[in-house]
C-alpha positions as CSV (number, residue, x, y, z in Angstrom):
1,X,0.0,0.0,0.0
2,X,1.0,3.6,-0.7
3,X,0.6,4.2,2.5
4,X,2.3,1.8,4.1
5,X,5.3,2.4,1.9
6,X,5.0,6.5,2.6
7,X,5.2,5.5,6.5
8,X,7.8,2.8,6.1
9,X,10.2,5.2,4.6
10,X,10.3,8.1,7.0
11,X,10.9,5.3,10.1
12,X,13.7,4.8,8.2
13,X,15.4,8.4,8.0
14,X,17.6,9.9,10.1
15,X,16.1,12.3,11.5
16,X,14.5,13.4,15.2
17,X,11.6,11.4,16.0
18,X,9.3,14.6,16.1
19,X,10.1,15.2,12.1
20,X,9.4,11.7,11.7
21,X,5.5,12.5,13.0
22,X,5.2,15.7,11.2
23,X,6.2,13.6,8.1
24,X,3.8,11.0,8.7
25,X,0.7,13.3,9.6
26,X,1.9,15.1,5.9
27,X,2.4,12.1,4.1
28,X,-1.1,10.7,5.1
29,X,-2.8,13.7,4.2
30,X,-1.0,13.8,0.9
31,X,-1.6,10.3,0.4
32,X,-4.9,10.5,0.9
33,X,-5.4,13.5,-0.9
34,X,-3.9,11.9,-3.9
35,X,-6.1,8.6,-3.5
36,X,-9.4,9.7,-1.8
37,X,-11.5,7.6,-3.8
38,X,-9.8,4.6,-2.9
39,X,-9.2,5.4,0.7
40,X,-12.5,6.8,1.0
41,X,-13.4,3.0,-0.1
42,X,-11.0,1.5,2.2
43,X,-12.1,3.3,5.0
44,X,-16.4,2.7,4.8
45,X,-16.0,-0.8,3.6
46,X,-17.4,-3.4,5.4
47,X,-14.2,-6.0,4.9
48,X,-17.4,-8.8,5.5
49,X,-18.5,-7.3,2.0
50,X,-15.7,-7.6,-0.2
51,X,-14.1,-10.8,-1.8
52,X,-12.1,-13.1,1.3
53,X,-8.9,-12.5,-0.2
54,X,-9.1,-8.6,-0.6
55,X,-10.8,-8.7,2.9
56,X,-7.8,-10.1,4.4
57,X,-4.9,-8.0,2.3
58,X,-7.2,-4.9,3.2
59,X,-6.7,-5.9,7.4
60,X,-2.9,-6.9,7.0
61,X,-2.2,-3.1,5.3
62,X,-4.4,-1.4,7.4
63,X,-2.8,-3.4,10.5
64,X,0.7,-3.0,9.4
65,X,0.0,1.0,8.9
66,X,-1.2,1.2,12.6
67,X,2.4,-0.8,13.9
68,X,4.5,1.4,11.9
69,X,2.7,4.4,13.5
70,X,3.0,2.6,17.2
71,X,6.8,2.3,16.2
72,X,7.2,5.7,16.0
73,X,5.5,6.8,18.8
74,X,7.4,4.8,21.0
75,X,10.6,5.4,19.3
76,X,9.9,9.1,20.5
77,X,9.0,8.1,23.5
78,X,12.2,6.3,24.0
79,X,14.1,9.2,23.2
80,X,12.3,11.6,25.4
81,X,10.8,13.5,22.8
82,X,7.4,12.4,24.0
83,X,5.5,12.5,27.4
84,X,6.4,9.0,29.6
85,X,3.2,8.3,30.2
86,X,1.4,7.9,26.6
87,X,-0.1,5.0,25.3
88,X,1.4,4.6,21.9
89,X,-1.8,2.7,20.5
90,X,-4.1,5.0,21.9
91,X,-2.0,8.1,20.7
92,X,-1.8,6.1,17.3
93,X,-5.6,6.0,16.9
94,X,-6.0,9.7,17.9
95,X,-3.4,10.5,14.9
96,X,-4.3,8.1,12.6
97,X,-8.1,9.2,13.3
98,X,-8.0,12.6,13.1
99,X,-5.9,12.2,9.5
100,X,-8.8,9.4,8.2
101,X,-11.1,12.4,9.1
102,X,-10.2,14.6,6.6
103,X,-11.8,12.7,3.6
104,X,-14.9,13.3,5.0
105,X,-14.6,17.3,5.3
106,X,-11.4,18.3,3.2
107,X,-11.5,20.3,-0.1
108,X,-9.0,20.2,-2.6
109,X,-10.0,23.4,-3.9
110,X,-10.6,25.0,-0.1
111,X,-8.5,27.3,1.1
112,X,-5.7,24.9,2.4
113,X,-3.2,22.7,1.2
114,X,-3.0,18.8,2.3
115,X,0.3,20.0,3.5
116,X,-0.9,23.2,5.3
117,X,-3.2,20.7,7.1
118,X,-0.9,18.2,8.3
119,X,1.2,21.5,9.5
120,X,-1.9,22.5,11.6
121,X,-2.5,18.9,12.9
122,X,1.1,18.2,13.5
123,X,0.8,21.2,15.9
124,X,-1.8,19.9,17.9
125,X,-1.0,16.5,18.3
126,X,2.3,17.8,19.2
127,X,1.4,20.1,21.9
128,X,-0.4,17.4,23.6
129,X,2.2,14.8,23.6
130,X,5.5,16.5,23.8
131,X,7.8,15.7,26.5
């Protein structure tokens, strides 16, 4: 998945966990922005309604996307970028969530980018969780 390839990548740079979440929060946006339709699909699908096979692809990616995000959250954490006492799946979800959201209410042609968004977001979620 584009996604899953997107996040993949920027665990794998060398640079401060913190950029490492403001690149994730952009490259989901981006991604999704660039995909909608499909993610849009991804994301209402009942996985009971597609084709076995797909159903189960569809679960591993979505399932892998979450780990990689838990992976960096607790690689911040580790280095004391992040607050001690954060649950990394339940800060996960609240990132991963409040990215998903935005192809419900975002507008190409509103007035901000997919990038100025993930700025914004990255600026929240990091004010809550900073160490």
């Amino acid at each position: 998945s584009v996604a899953v390839d997107m996040l993949t990548e920027i665990l794998a740079l060398e640079v401060d966990p913190v950029a490492k979440i403001r690149r994730g929060i952009e490259g989901h946006l981006v991604v999704f922005d660039e995909h909608a339709d499909l993610y849009r699909i991804f994301l209402s699908e009942r996985l009971d309604a597609i084709a076995p096979e797909l159903a189960e692809t569809v679960d591993r990616l979505g399932r892998r996307y979450e780990e990689l995000w838990v992976d960096l959250v607790t690689e911040a954490m580790a280095g004391g970028a992040l607050r001690s006492d954060l649950d990394p799946w339940l800060t996960m979800k609240a990132i991963v969530g409040m990215c998903n959201s935005t192809l419900f209410w975002f507008d190409p042609a509103g007035r901000l980018t997919p990038e100025e968004v993930a700025g914004r977001f990255a600026d929240v979620v990091l004010a809550g969780v900073r160490a």
